[in-house]
C-alpha positions as CSV (number, residue, x, y, z in Angstrom):
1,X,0.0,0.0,0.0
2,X,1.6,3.6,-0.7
3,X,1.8,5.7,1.8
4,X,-1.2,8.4,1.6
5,X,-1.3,9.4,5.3
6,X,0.2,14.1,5.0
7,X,1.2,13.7,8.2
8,X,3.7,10.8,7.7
9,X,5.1,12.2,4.6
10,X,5.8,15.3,6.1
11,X,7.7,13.2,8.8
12,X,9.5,11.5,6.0
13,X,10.2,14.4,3.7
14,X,11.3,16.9,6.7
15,X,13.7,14.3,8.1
16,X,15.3,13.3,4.3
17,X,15.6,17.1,3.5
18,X,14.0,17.2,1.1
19,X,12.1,20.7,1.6
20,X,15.3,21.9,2.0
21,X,16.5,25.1,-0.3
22,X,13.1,27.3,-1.0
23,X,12.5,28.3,-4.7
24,X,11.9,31.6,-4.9
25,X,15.8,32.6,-5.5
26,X,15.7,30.4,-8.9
27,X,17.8,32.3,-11.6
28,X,15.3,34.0,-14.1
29,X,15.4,32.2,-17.4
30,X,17.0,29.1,-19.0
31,X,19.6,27.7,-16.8
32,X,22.9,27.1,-18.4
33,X,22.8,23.3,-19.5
34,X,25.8,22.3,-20.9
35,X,28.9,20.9,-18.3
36,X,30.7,24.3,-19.1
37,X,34.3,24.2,-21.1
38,X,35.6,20.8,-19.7
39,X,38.1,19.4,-21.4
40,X,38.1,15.8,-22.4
41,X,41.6,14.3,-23.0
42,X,42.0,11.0,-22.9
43,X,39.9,9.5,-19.8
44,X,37.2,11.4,-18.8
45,X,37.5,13.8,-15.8
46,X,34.7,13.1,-13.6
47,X,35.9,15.7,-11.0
48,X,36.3,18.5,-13.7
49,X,32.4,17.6,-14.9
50,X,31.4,17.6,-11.1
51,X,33.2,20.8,-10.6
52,X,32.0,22.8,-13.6
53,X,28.2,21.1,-12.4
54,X,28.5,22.7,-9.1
55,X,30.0,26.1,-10.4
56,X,27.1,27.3,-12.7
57,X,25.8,30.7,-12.2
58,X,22.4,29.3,-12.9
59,X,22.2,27.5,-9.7
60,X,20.1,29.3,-7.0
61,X,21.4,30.7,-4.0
62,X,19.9,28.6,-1.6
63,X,20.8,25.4,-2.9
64,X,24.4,26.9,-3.2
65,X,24.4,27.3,1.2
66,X,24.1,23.4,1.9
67,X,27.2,23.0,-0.5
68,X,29.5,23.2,2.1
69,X,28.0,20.3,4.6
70,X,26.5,18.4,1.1
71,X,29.7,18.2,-0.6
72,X,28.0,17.9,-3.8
73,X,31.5,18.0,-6.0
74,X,32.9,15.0,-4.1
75,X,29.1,13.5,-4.5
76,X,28.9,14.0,-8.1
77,X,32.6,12.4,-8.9
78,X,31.2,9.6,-6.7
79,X,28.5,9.0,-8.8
80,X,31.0,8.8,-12.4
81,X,28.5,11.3,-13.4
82,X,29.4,13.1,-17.6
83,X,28.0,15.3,-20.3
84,X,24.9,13.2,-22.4
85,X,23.7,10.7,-19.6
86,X,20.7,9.7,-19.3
87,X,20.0,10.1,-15.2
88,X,17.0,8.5,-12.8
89,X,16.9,10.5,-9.8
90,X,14.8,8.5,-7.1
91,X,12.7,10.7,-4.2
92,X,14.3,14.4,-6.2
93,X,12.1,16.0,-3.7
94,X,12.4,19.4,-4.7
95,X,15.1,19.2,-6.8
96,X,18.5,20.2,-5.0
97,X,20.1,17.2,-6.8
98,X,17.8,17.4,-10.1
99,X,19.6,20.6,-10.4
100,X,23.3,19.3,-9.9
101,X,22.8,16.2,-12.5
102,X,20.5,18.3,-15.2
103,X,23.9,20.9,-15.4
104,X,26.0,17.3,-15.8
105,X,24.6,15.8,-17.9
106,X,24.1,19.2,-20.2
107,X,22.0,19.6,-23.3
108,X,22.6,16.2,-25.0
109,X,22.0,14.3,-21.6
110,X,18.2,14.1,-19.9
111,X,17.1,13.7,-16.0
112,X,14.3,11.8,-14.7
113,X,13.1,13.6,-11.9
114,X,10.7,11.1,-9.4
115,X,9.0,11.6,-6.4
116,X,5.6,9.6,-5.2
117,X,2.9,11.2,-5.8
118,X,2.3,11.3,-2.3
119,X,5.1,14.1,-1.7
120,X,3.8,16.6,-4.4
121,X,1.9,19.0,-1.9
122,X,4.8,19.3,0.1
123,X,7.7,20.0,-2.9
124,X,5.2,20.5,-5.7
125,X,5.7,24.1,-5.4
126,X,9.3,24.1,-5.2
127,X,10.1,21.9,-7.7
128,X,7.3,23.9,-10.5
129,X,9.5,27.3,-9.4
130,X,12.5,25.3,-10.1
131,X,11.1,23.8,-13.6
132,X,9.4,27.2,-14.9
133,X,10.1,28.9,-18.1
134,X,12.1,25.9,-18.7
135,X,15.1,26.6,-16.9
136,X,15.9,23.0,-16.8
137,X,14.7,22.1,-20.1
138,X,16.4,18.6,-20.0
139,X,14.8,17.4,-17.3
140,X,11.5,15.7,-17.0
141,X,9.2,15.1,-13.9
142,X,7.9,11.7,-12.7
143,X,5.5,11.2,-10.2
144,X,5.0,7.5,-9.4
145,X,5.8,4.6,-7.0
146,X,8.8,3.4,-6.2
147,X,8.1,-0.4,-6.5
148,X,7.1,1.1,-10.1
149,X,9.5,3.6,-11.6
150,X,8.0,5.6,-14.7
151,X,11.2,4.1,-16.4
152,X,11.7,2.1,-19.7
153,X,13.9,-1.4,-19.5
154,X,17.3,-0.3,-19.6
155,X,17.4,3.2,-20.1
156,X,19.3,5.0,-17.6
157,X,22.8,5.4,-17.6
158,X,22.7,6.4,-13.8
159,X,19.8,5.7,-10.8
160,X,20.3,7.7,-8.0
161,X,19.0,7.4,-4.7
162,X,19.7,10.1,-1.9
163,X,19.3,9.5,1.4
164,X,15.7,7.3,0.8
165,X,16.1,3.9,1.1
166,X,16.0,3.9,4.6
167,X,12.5,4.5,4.0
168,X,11.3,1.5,2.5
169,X,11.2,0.6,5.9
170,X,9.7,3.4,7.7
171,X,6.3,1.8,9.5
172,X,3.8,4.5,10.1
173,X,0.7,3.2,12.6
174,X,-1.6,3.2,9.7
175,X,0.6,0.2,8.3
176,X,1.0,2.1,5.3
177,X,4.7,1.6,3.4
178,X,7.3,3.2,0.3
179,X,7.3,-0.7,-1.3
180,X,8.5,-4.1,-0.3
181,X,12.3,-3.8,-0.6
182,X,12.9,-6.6,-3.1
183,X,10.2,-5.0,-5.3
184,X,11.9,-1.4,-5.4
185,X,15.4,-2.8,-5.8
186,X,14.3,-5.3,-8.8
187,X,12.8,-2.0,-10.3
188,X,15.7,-0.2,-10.4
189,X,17.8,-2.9,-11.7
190,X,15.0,-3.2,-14.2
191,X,15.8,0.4,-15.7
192,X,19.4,0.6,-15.2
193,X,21.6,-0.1,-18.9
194,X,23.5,-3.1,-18.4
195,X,26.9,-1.9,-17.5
196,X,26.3,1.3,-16.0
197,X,25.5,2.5,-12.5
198,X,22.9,3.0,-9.4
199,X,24.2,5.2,-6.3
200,X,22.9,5.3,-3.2
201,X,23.5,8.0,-0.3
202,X,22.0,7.6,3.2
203,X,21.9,8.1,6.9
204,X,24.0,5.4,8.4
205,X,22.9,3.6,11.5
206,X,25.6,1.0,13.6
207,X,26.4,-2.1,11.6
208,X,24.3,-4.9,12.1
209,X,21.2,-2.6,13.5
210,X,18.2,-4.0,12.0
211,X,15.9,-2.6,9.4
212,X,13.4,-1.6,11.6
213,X,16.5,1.4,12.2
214,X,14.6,2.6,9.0
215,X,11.7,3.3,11.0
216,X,13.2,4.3,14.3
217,X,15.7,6.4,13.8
218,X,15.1,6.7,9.8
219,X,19.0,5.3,9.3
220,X,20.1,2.2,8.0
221,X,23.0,-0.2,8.0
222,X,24.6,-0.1,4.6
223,X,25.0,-4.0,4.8
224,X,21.0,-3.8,4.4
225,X,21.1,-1.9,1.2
226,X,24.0,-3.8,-0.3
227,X,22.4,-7.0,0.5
228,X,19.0,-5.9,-1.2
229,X,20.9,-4.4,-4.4
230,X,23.2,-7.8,-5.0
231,X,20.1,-9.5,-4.5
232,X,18.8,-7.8,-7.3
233,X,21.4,-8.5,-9.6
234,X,23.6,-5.4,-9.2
235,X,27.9,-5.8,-8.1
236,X,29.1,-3.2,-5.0
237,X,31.7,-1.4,-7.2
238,X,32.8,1.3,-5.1
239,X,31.9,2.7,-1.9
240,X,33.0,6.4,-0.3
241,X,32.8,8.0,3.5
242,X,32.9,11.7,2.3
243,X,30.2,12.2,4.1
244,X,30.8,10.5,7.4
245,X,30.7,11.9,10.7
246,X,32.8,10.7,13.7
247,X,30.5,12.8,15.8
248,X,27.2,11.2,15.0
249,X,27.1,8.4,17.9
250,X,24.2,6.7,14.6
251,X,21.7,5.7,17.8
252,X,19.8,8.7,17.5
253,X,16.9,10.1,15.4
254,X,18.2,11.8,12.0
255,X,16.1,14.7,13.1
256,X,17.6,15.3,16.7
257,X,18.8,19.1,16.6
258,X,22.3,17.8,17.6
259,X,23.0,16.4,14.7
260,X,20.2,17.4,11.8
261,X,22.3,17.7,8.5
262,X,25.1,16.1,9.7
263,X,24.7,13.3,10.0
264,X,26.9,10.0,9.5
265,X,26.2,8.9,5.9
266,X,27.7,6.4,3.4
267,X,27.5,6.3,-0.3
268,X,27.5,3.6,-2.7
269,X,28.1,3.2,-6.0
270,X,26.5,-0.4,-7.7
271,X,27.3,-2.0,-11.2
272,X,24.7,-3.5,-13.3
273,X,26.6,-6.2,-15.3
274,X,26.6,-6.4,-19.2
């Protein structure tokens, strides 16, 4: 059953976020698409493309101020991001990262933006300021479920998923959920291009805390995650603690004032093989 109930997705979406970065400092006009002058010699420069995606004056201001505790260079390199991809953003919200990938992919490349549709009066605003007068005229919106992405077989060279999947196993009392796990992962696997990549950033929680951590604290033990994407079919390539947090004891709610926003997160980056 997906989750209906406005008061637990405004739980969910405050705690991931995702209302982060309000919308009404949005550069007038179309944003500046292409990766900017990067120069391509040899094998290709995934920091320089991050970089250059993080620089553009079309970015708003507000997105700009979580830079610094987001790290959204280091995240982008992470994710092997480049210039004509074809990007599946999971739970955009309101589009701090749609931004990010739609000036990394430029002009040639296209970004799926999703979110359920059960988190559109709480971003929807946001992400039509972000959208208007087609300032981000390579990226499309998507509302549906997770356990069934509005994506064809194979046609993403990149999935992302940013600091969600934690929620697949957030319990509200209604008994309402996000998806069964397996179901979500299997989709994602489903629209991923053999040989190309799904990323995943989210809160961590101690390892081997159960996934009802998802629910409690709205963390999660990367083994969890790893488990449920090789169980789909994808390889662990490459994993990254940019964003971790020696600070963050991981036994406490995501949004406890002591450590909202910085929290202890991991990131990892998945292989679909050919």
């Amino acid at each position: 059953m997906t989750i209906t109930k406005a008061g637990a997705i405004a739980a969910i979406i405050a705690v991931g976020g995702l209302l982060a970065g309000c919308a009404d400092t949005m550069n007038a006009g179309p944003a500046q698409t292409a990766p900017g002058d990067v120069q391509m010699t040899g094998e290709i420069d995934f920091a320089a493309i991050a970089a250059a995606a993080v620089a553009d004056p079309a970015r708003p201001a507000d997105d700009r101020e979580a830079d610094a505790r987001r790290k959204p260079a280091t995240a982008l390199e992470f994710f092997r991001i480049e210039p004509g991809m074809s990007v599946f953003e999971i739970e955009a919200g309101n589009g701090w990262y749609t931004e990010l990938l739609s000036h990394a992919v430029g002009a040639r490349g296209d970004v799926v933006m999703q979110n359920p549709e059960g988190f559109i009066p709480f971003v929807g605003e946001q992400i039509e300021a972000r959208l208007s007068g087609d300032r981000l005229s390579n990226v499309r919106q998507s509302i549906s479920n997770f356990d069934r992405l509005d994506g064809a077989d194979e046609s993403a060279d990149l999935v992302t998923w940013v600091q969600g999947p934690h929620e697949l196993f957030y319990r509200p009392e209604d008994g309402a959920s996000f998806g069964d796990p397996a179901a979500v992962f299997a989709e994602i696997h489903r629209i991923t291009k053999p040989g190309r990549v799904f990323v995943v950033i989210d809160h961590s929680a101690l390892a081997g805390a159960p996934d009802a951590t998802g629910d409690d604290f709205h963390r999660i033990d990367k083994a969890i995650i790893i488990a449920l994407a090789e169980a789909a079919g994808f390889k662990l390539e490459a994993e990254s603690d940019f964003l971790a947090n020696a600070d963050d004891t991981r036994t406490i709610p995501v949004f406890d004032p002591s450590i909202r926003g910085y929290t202890d997160q991991f990131a990892l980056r998945f292989r679909k093989p050919d």
